[in-house]
LOMI-699569 format. One record per residue (C-alpha): residue number from 1; residue in three letters; x, y, z. Coordinates in pm, whole numbers, plus 50000, padded with zeros to 5 digits. Example, Ala and Ser with C-alpha at 12.3 -4.5 7.8 and 13.67 -1.06 7.14 Angstrom:
<recs>
<rec 1,"ala",<51230,49550,50780>>
<rec 2,"ser",<51367,49894,50714>>
</recs>
This chain:
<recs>
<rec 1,"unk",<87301,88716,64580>>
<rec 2,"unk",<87166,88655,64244>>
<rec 3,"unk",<87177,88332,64041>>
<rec 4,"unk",<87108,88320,63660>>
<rec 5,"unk",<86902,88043,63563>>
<rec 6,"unk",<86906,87933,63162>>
<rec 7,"unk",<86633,87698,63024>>
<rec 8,"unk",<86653,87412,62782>>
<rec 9,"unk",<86400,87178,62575>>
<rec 10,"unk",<86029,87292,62624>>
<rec 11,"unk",<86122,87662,62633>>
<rec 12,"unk",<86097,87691,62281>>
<rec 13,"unk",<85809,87879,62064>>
<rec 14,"unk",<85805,88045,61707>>
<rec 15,"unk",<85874,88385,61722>>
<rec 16,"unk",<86133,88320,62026>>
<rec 17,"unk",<86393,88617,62006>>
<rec 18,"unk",<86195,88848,61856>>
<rec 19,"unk",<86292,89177,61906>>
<rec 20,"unk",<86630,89033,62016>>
<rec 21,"unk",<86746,88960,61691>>
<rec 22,"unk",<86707,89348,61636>>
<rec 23,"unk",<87004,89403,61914>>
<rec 24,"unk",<87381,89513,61802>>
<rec 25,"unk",<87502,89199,61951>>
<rec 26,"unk",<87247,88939,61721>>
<rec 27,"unk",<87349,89148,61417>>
<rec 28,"unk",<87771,89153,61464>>
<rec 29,"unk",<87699,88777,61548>>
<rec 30,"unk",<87432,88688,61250>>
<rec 31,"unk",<87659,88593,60996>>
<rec 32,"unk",<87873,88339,61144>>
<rec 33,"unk",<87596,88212,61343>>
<rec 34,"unk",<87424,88090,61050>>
<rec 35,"unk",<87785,87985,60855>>
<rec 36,"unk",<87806,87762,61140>>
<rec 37,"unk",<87460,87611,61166>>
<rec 38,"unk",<87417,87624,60767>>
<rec 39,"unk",<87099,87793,60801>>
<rec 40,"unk",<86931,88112,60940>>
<rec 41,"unk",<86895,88127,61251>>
<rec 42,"unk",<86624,88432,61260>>
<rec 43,"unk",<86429,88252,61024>>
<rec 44,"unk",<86432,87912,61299>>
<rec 45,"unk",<86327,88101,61538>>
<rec 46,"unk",<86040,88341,61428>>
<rec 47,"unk",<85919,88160,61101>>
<rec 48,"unk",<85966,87772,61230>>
<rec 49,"unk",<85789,87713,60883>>
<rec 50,"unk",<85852,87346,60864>>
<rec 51,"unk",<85812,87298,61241>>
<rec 52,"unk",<86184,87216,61308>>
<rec 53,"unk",<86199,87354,61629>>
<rec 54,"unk",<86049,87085,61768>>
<rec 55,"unk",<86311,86881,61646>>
<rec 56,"unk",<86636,86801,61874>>
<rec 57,"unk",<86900,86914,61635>>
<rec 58,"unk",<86719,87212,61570>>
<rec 59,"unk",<86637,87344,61930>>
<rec 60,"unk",<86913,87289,62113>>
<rec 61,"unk",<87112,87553,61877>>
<rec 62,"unk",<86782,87787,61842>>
<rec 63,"unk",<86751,87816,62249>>
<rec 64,"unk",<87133,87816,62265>>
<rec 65,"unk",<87123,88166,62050>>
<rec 66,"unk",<86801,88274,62256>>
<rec 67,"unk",<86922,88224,62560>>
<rec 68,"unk",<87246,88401,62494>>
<rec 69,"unk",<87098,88734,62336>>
<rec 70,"unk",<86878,88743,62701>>
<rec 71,"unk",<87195,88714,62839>>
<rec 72,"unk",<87339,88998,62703>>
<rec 73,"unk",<87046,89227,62778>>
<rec 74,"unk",<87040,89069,63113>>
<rec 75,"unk",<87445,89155,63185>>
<rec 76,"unk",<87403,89521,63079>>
<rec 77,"unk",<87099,89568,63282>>
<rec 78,"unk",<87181,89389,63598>>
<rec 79,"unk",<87523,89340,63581>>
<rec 80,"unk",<87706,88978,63625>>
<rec 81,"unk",<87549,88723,63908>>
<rec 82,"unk",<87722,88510,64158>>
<rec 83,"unk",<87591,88194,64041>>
<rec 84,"unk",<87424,88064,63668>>
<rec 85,"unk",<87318,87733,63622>>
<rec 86,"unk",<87101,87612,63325>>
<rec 87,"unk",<86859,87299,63290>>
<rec 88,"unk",<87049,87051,63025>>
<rec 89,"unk",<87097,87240,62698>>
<rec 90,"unk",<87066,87532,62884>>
<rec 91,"unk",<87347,87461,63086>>
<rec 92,"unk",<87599,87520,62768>>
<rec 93,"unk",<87467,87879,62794>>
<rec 94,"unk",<87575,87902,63188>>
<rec 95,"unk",<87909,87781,63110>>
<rec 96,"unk",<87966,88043,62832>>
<rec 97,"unk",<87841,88322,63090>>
<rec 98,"unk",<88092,88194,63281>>
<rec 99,"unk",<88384,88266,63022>>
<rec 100,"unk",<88431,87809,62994>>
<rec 101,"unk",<88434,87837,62633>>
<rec 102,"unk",<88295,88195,62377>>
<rec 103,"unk",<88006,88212,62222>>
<rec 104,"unk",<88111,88047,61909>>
<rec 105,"unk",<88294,87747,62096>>
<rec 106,"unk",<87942,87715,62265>>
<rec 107,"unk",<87710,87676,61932>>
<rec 108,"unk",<87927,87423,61776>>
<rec 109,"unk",<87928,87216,62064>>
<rec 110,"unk",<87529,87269,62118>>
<rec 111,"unk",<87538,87160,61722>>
<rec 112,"unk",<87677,86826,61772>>
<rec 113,"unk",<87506,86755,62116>>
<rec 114,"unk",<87177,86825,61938>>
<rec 115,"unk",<87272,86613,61599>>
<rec 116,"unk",<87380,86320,61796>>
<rec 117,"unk",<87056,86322,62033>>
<rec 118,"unk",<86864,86376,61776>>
<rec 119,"unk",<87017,86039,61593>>
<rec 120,"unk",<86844,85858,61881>>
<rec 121,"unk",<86538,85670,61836>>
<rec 122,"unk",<86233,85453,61960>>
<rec 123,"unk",<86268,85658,62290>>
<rec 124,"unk",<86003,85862,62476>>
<rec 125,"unk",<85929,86044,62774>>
<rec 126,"unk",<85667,86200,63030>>
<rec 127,"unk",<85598,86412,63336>>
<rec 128,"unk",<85491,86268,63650>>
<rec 129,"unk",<85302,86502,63869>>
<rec 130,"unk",<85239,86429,64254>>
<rec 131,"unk",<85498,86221,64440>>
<rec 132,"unk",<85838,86322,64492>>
<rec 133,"unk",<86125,86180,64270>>
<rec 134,"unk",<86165,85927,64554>>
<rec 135,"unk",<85833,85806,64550>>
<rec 136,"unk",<85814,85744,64231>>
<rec 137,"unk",<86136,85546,64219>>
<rec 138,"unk",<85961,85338,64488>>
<rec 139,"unk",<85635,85318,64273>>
<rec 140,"unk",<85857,85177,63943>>
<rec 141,"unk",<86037,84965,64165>>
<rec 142,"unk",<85704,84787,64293>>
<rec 143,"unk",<85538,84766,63923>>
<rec 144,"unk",<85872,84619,63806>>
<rec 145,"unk",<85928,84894,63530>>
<rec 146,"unk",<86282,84788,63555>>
<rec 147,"unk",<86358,84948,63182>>
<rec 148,"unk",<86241,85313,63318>>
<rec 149,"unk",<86478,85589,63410>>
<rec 150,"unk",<86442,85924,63633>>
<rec 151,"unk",<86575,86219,63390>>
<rec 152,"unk",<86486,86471,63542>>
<rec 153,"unk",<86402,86607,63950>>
<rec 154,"unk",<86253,86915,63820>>
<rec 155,"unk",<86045,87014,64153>>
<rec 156,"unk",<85898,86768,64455>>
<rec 157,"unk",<85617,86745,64259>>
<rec 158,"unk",<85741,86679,63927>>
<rec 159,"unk",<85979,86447,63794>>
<rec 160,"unk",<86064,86333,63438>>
<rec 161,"unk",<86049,85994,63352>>
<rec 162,"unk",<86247,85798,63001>>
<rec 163,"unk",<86226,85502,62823>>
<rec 164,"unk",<86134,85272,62558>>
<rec 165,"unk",<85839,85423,62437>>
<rec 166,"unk",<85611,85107,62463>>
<rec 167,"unk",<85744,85097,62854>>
<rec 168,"unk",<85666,85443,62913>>
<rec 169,"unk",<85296,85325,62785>>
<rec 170,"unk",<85340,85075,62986>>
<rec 171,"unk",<85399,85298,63300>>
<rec 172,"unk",<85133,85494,63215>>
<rec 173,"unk",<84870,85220,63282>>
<rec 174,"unk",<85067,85143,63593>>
<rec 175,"unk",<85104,85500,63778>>
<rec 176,"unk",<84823,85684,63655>>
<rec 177,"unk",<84629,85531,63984>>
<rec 178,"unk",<84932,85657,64207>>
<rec 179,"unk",<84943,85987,64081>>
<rec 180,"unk",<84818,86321,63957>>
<rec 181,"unk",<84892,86352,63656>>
<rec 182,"unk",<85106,86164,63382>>
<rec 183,"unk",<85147,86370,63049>>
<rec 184,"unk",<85359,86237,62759>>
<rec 185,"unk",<85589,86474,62617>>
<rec 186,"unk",<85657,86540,62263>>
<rec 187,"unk",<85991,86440,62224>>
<rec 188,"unk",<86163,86160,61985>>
<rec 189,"unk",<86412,85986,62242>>
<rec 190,"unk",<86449,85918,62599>>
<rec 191,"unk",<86683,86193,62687>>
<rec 192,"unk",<86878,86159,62988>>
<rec 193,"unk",<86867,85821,63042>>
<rec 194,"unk",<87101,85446,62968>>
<rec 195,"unk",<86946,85537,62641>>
<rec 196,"unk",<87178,85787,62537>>
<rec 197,"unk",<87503,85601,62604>>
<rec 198,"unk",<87600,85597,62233>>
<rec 199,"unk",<87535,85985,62161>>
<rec 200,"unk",<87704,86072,62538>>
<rec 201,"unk",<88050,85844,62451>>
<rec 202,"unk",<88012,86025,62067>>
<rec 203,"unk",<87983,86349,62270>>
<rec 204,"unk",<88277,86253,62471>>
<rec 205,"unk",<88504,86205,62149>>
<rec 206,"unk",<88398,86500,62001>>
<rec 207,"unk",<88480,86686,62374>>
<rec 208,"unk",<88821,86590,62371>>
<rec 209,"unk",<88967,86833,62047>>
<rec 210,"unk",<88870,87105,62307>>
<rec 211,"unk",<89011,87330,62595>>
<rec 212,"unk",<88804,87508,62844>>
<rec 213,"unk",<88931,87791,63091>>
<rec 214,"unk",<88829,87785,63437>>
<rec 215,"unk",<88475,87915,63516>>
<rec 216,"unk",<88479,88290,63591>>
<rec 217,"unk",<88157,88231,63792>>
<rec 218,"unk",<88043,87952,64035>>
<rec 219,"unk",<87810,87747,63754>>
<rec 220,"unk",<87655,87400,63926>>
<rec 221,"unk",<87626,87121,63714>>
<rec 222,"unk",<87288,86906,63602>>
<rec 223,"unk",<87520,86573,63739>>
<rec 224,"unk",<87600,86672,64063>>
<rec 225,"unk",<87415,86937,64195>>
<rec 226,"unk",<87704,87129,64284>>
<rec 227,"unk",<87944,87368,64173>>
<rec 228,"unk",<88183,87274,63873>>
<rec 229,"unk",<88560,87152,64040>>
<rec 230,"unk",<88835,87433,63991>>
<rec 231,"unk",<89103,87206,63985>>
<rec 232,"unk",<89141,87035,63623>>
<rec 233,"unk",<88855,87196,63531>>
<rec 234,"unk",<88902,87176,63124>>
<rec 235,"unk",<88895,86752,63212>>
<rec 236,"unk",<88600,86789,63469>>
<rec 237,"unk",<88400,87019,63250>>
<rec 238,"unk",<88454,86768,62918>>
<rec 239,"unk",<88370,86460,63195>>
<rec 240,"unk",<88059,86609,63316>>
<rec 241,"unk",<87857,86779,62989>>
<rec 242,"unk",<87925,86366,62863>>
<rec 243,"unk",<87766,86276,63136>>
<rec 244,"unk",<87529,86489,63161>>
<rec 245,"unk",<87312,86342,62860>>
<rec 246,"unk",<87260,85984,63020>>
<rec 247,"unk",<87247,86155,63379>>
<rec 248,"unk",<86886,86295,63555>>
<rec 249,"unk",<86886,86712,63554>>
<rec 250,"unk",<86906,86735,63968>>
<rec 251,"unk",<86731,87082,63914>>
<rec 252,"unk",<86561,87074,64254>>
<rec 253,"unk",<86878,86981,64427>>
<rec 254,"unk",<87034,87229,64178>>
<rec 255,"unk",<86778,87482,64350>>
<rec 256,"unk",<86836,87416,64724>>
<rec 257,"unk",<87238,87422,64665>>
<rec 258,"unk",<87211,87740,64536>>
<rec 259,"unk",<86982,87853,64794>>
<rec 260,"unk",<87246,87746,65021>>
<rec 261,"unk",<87483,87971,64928>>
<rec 262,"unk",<87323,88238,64975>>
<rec 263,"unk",<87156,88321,64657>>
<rec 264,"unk",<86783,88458,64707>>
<rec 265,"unk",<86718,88646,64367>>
<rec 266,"unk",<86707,88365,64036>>
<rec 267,"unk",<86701,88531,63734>>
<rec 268,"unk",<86522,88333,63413>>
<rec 269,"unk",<86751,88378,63131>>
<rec 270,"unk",<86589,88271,62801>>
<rec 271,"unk",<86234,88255,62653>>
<rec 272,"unk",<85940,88169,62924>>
<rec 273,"unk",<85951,88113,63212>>
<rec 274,"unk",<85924,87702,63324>>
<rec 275,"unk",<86226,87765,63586>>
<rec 276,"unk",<86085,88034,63758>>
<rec 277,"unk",<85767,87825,63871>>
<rec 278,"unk",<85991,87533,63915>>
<rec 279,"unk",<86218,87730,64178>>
<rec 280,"unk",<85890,87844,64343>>
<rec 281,"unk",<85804,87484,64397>>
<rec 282,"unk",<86138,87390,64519>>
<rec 283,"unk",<86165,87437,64943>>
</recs>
């Protein structure tokens, strides 16, 4: 079985798209894509003159729209998988490839989840490379970095770490001996952490004005690890994508579930590929 696997923050590059934005689908789509987002969308992605992609607001909707067009090239040349799953943002895109919401219902929601994390400040973040996500819980528990948060399980050997930015300076000083490597990331908050309460409960308002239809596809959510409930599923899906922004990304988890059920083919769906070496390092 095959799984489709859709990236999120870190994928993105100028010139992402490229000759996707040449592709009938991009050009029915162009015009309302940039009437919703109030700029051009081609021009994001391959120009990037003022460097906005590597803000929040800007990237989520820019990979949303990447990811999507892959996803249509990737539908009419292998057909539809048994299983998509996407790492945060790119989780929206799973969802839509599962018929939850269309393509337009997606990109305003991505354009509010990125405008509200992006209103978050004074955060930062950083990989942590050598222990296990259990490890380094232990390690943060013993240097008494009680303000840090796990936000992401990305592989056994790499885990995602948020905070205050001062504290995650802080933990630098205090891990670097314990580990391999600890590499701050360029980012402006500390996603997926307590940190984000105020854009995931502004998230959650904005959720409720919508209705989703059941997923069409099994599609296993960044909070659990496991397949999105059938039952109630409009309520589940609007509980979990809130939660999802203060929750960790349980990608490896996310990995081994799916290898569970039988899937032995993932699929990268999007610009790059960071989740294709992450499954490799996932047993």
């Amino acid at each position: 079985m095959e799984a489709f696997i859709f990236p999120g923050q870190g994928s993105q590059h100028r010139g992402m798209g490229g000759a996707w934005f040449e592709q009938e689908e991009f050009r029915r789509l162009e015009s309302e894509i940039d009437q919703i987002l109030g700029y051009s969308i081609r021009a994001l992605c391959l120009e990037d003159q003022d460097g906005r992609l590597r803000q929040t607001q800007f990237t989520q909707p820019a990979l949303y729209v990447v990811n999507a067009l892959h996803h249509f090239g990737a539908v009419r040349e292998n057909g539809l998988p048994s299983y998509v799953a996407g790492h945060s943002l790119g989780e929206f895109n799973a969802l839509f490839a599962s018929g939850v919401f269309d393509f337009h219902t997606g990109l305003r929601l991505v354009k509010k989840r990125g405008e509200l994390m992006g209103q978050a400040r004074g955060g930062a973040m950083a990989a942590v490379i050598g222990p296990d996500a259990e490890t380094l819980a232990g390690l943060i528990e013993d240097h008494a970095l009680c303000t840090i948060d796990i936000a992401n399980h990305n592989s056994p050997s790499q885990t995602i770490i948020s905070g205050p930015e001062r504290d995650i300076d802080a933990a630098e000083t205090a891990l670097k001996p314990h580990v391999d490597m600890f590499i701050p990331l360029p980012v402006s908050a500390a996603f997926h952490s307590r940190y984000m309460k105020d854009a995931a409960d502004a998230f959650r308002l904005a959720l409720a004005d919508y209705s989703f239809n059941a997923p069409r596809l099994g599609v296993i959510s960044n909070v659990t690890a496991k397949p999105y409930p059938a039952e109630n599923s409009s309520a589940a899906i609007k509980d979990l994508l809130a939660r999802q922004i203060t929750s960790p990304v349980r990608w490896q988890d996310t990995v081994r579930h799916l290898r569970n059920l039988g899937v032995t083919k993932f699929t990268e769906v999007g610009p790059g590929n960071v989740l294709t070496k992450l499954v490799a390092q996932v047993h």
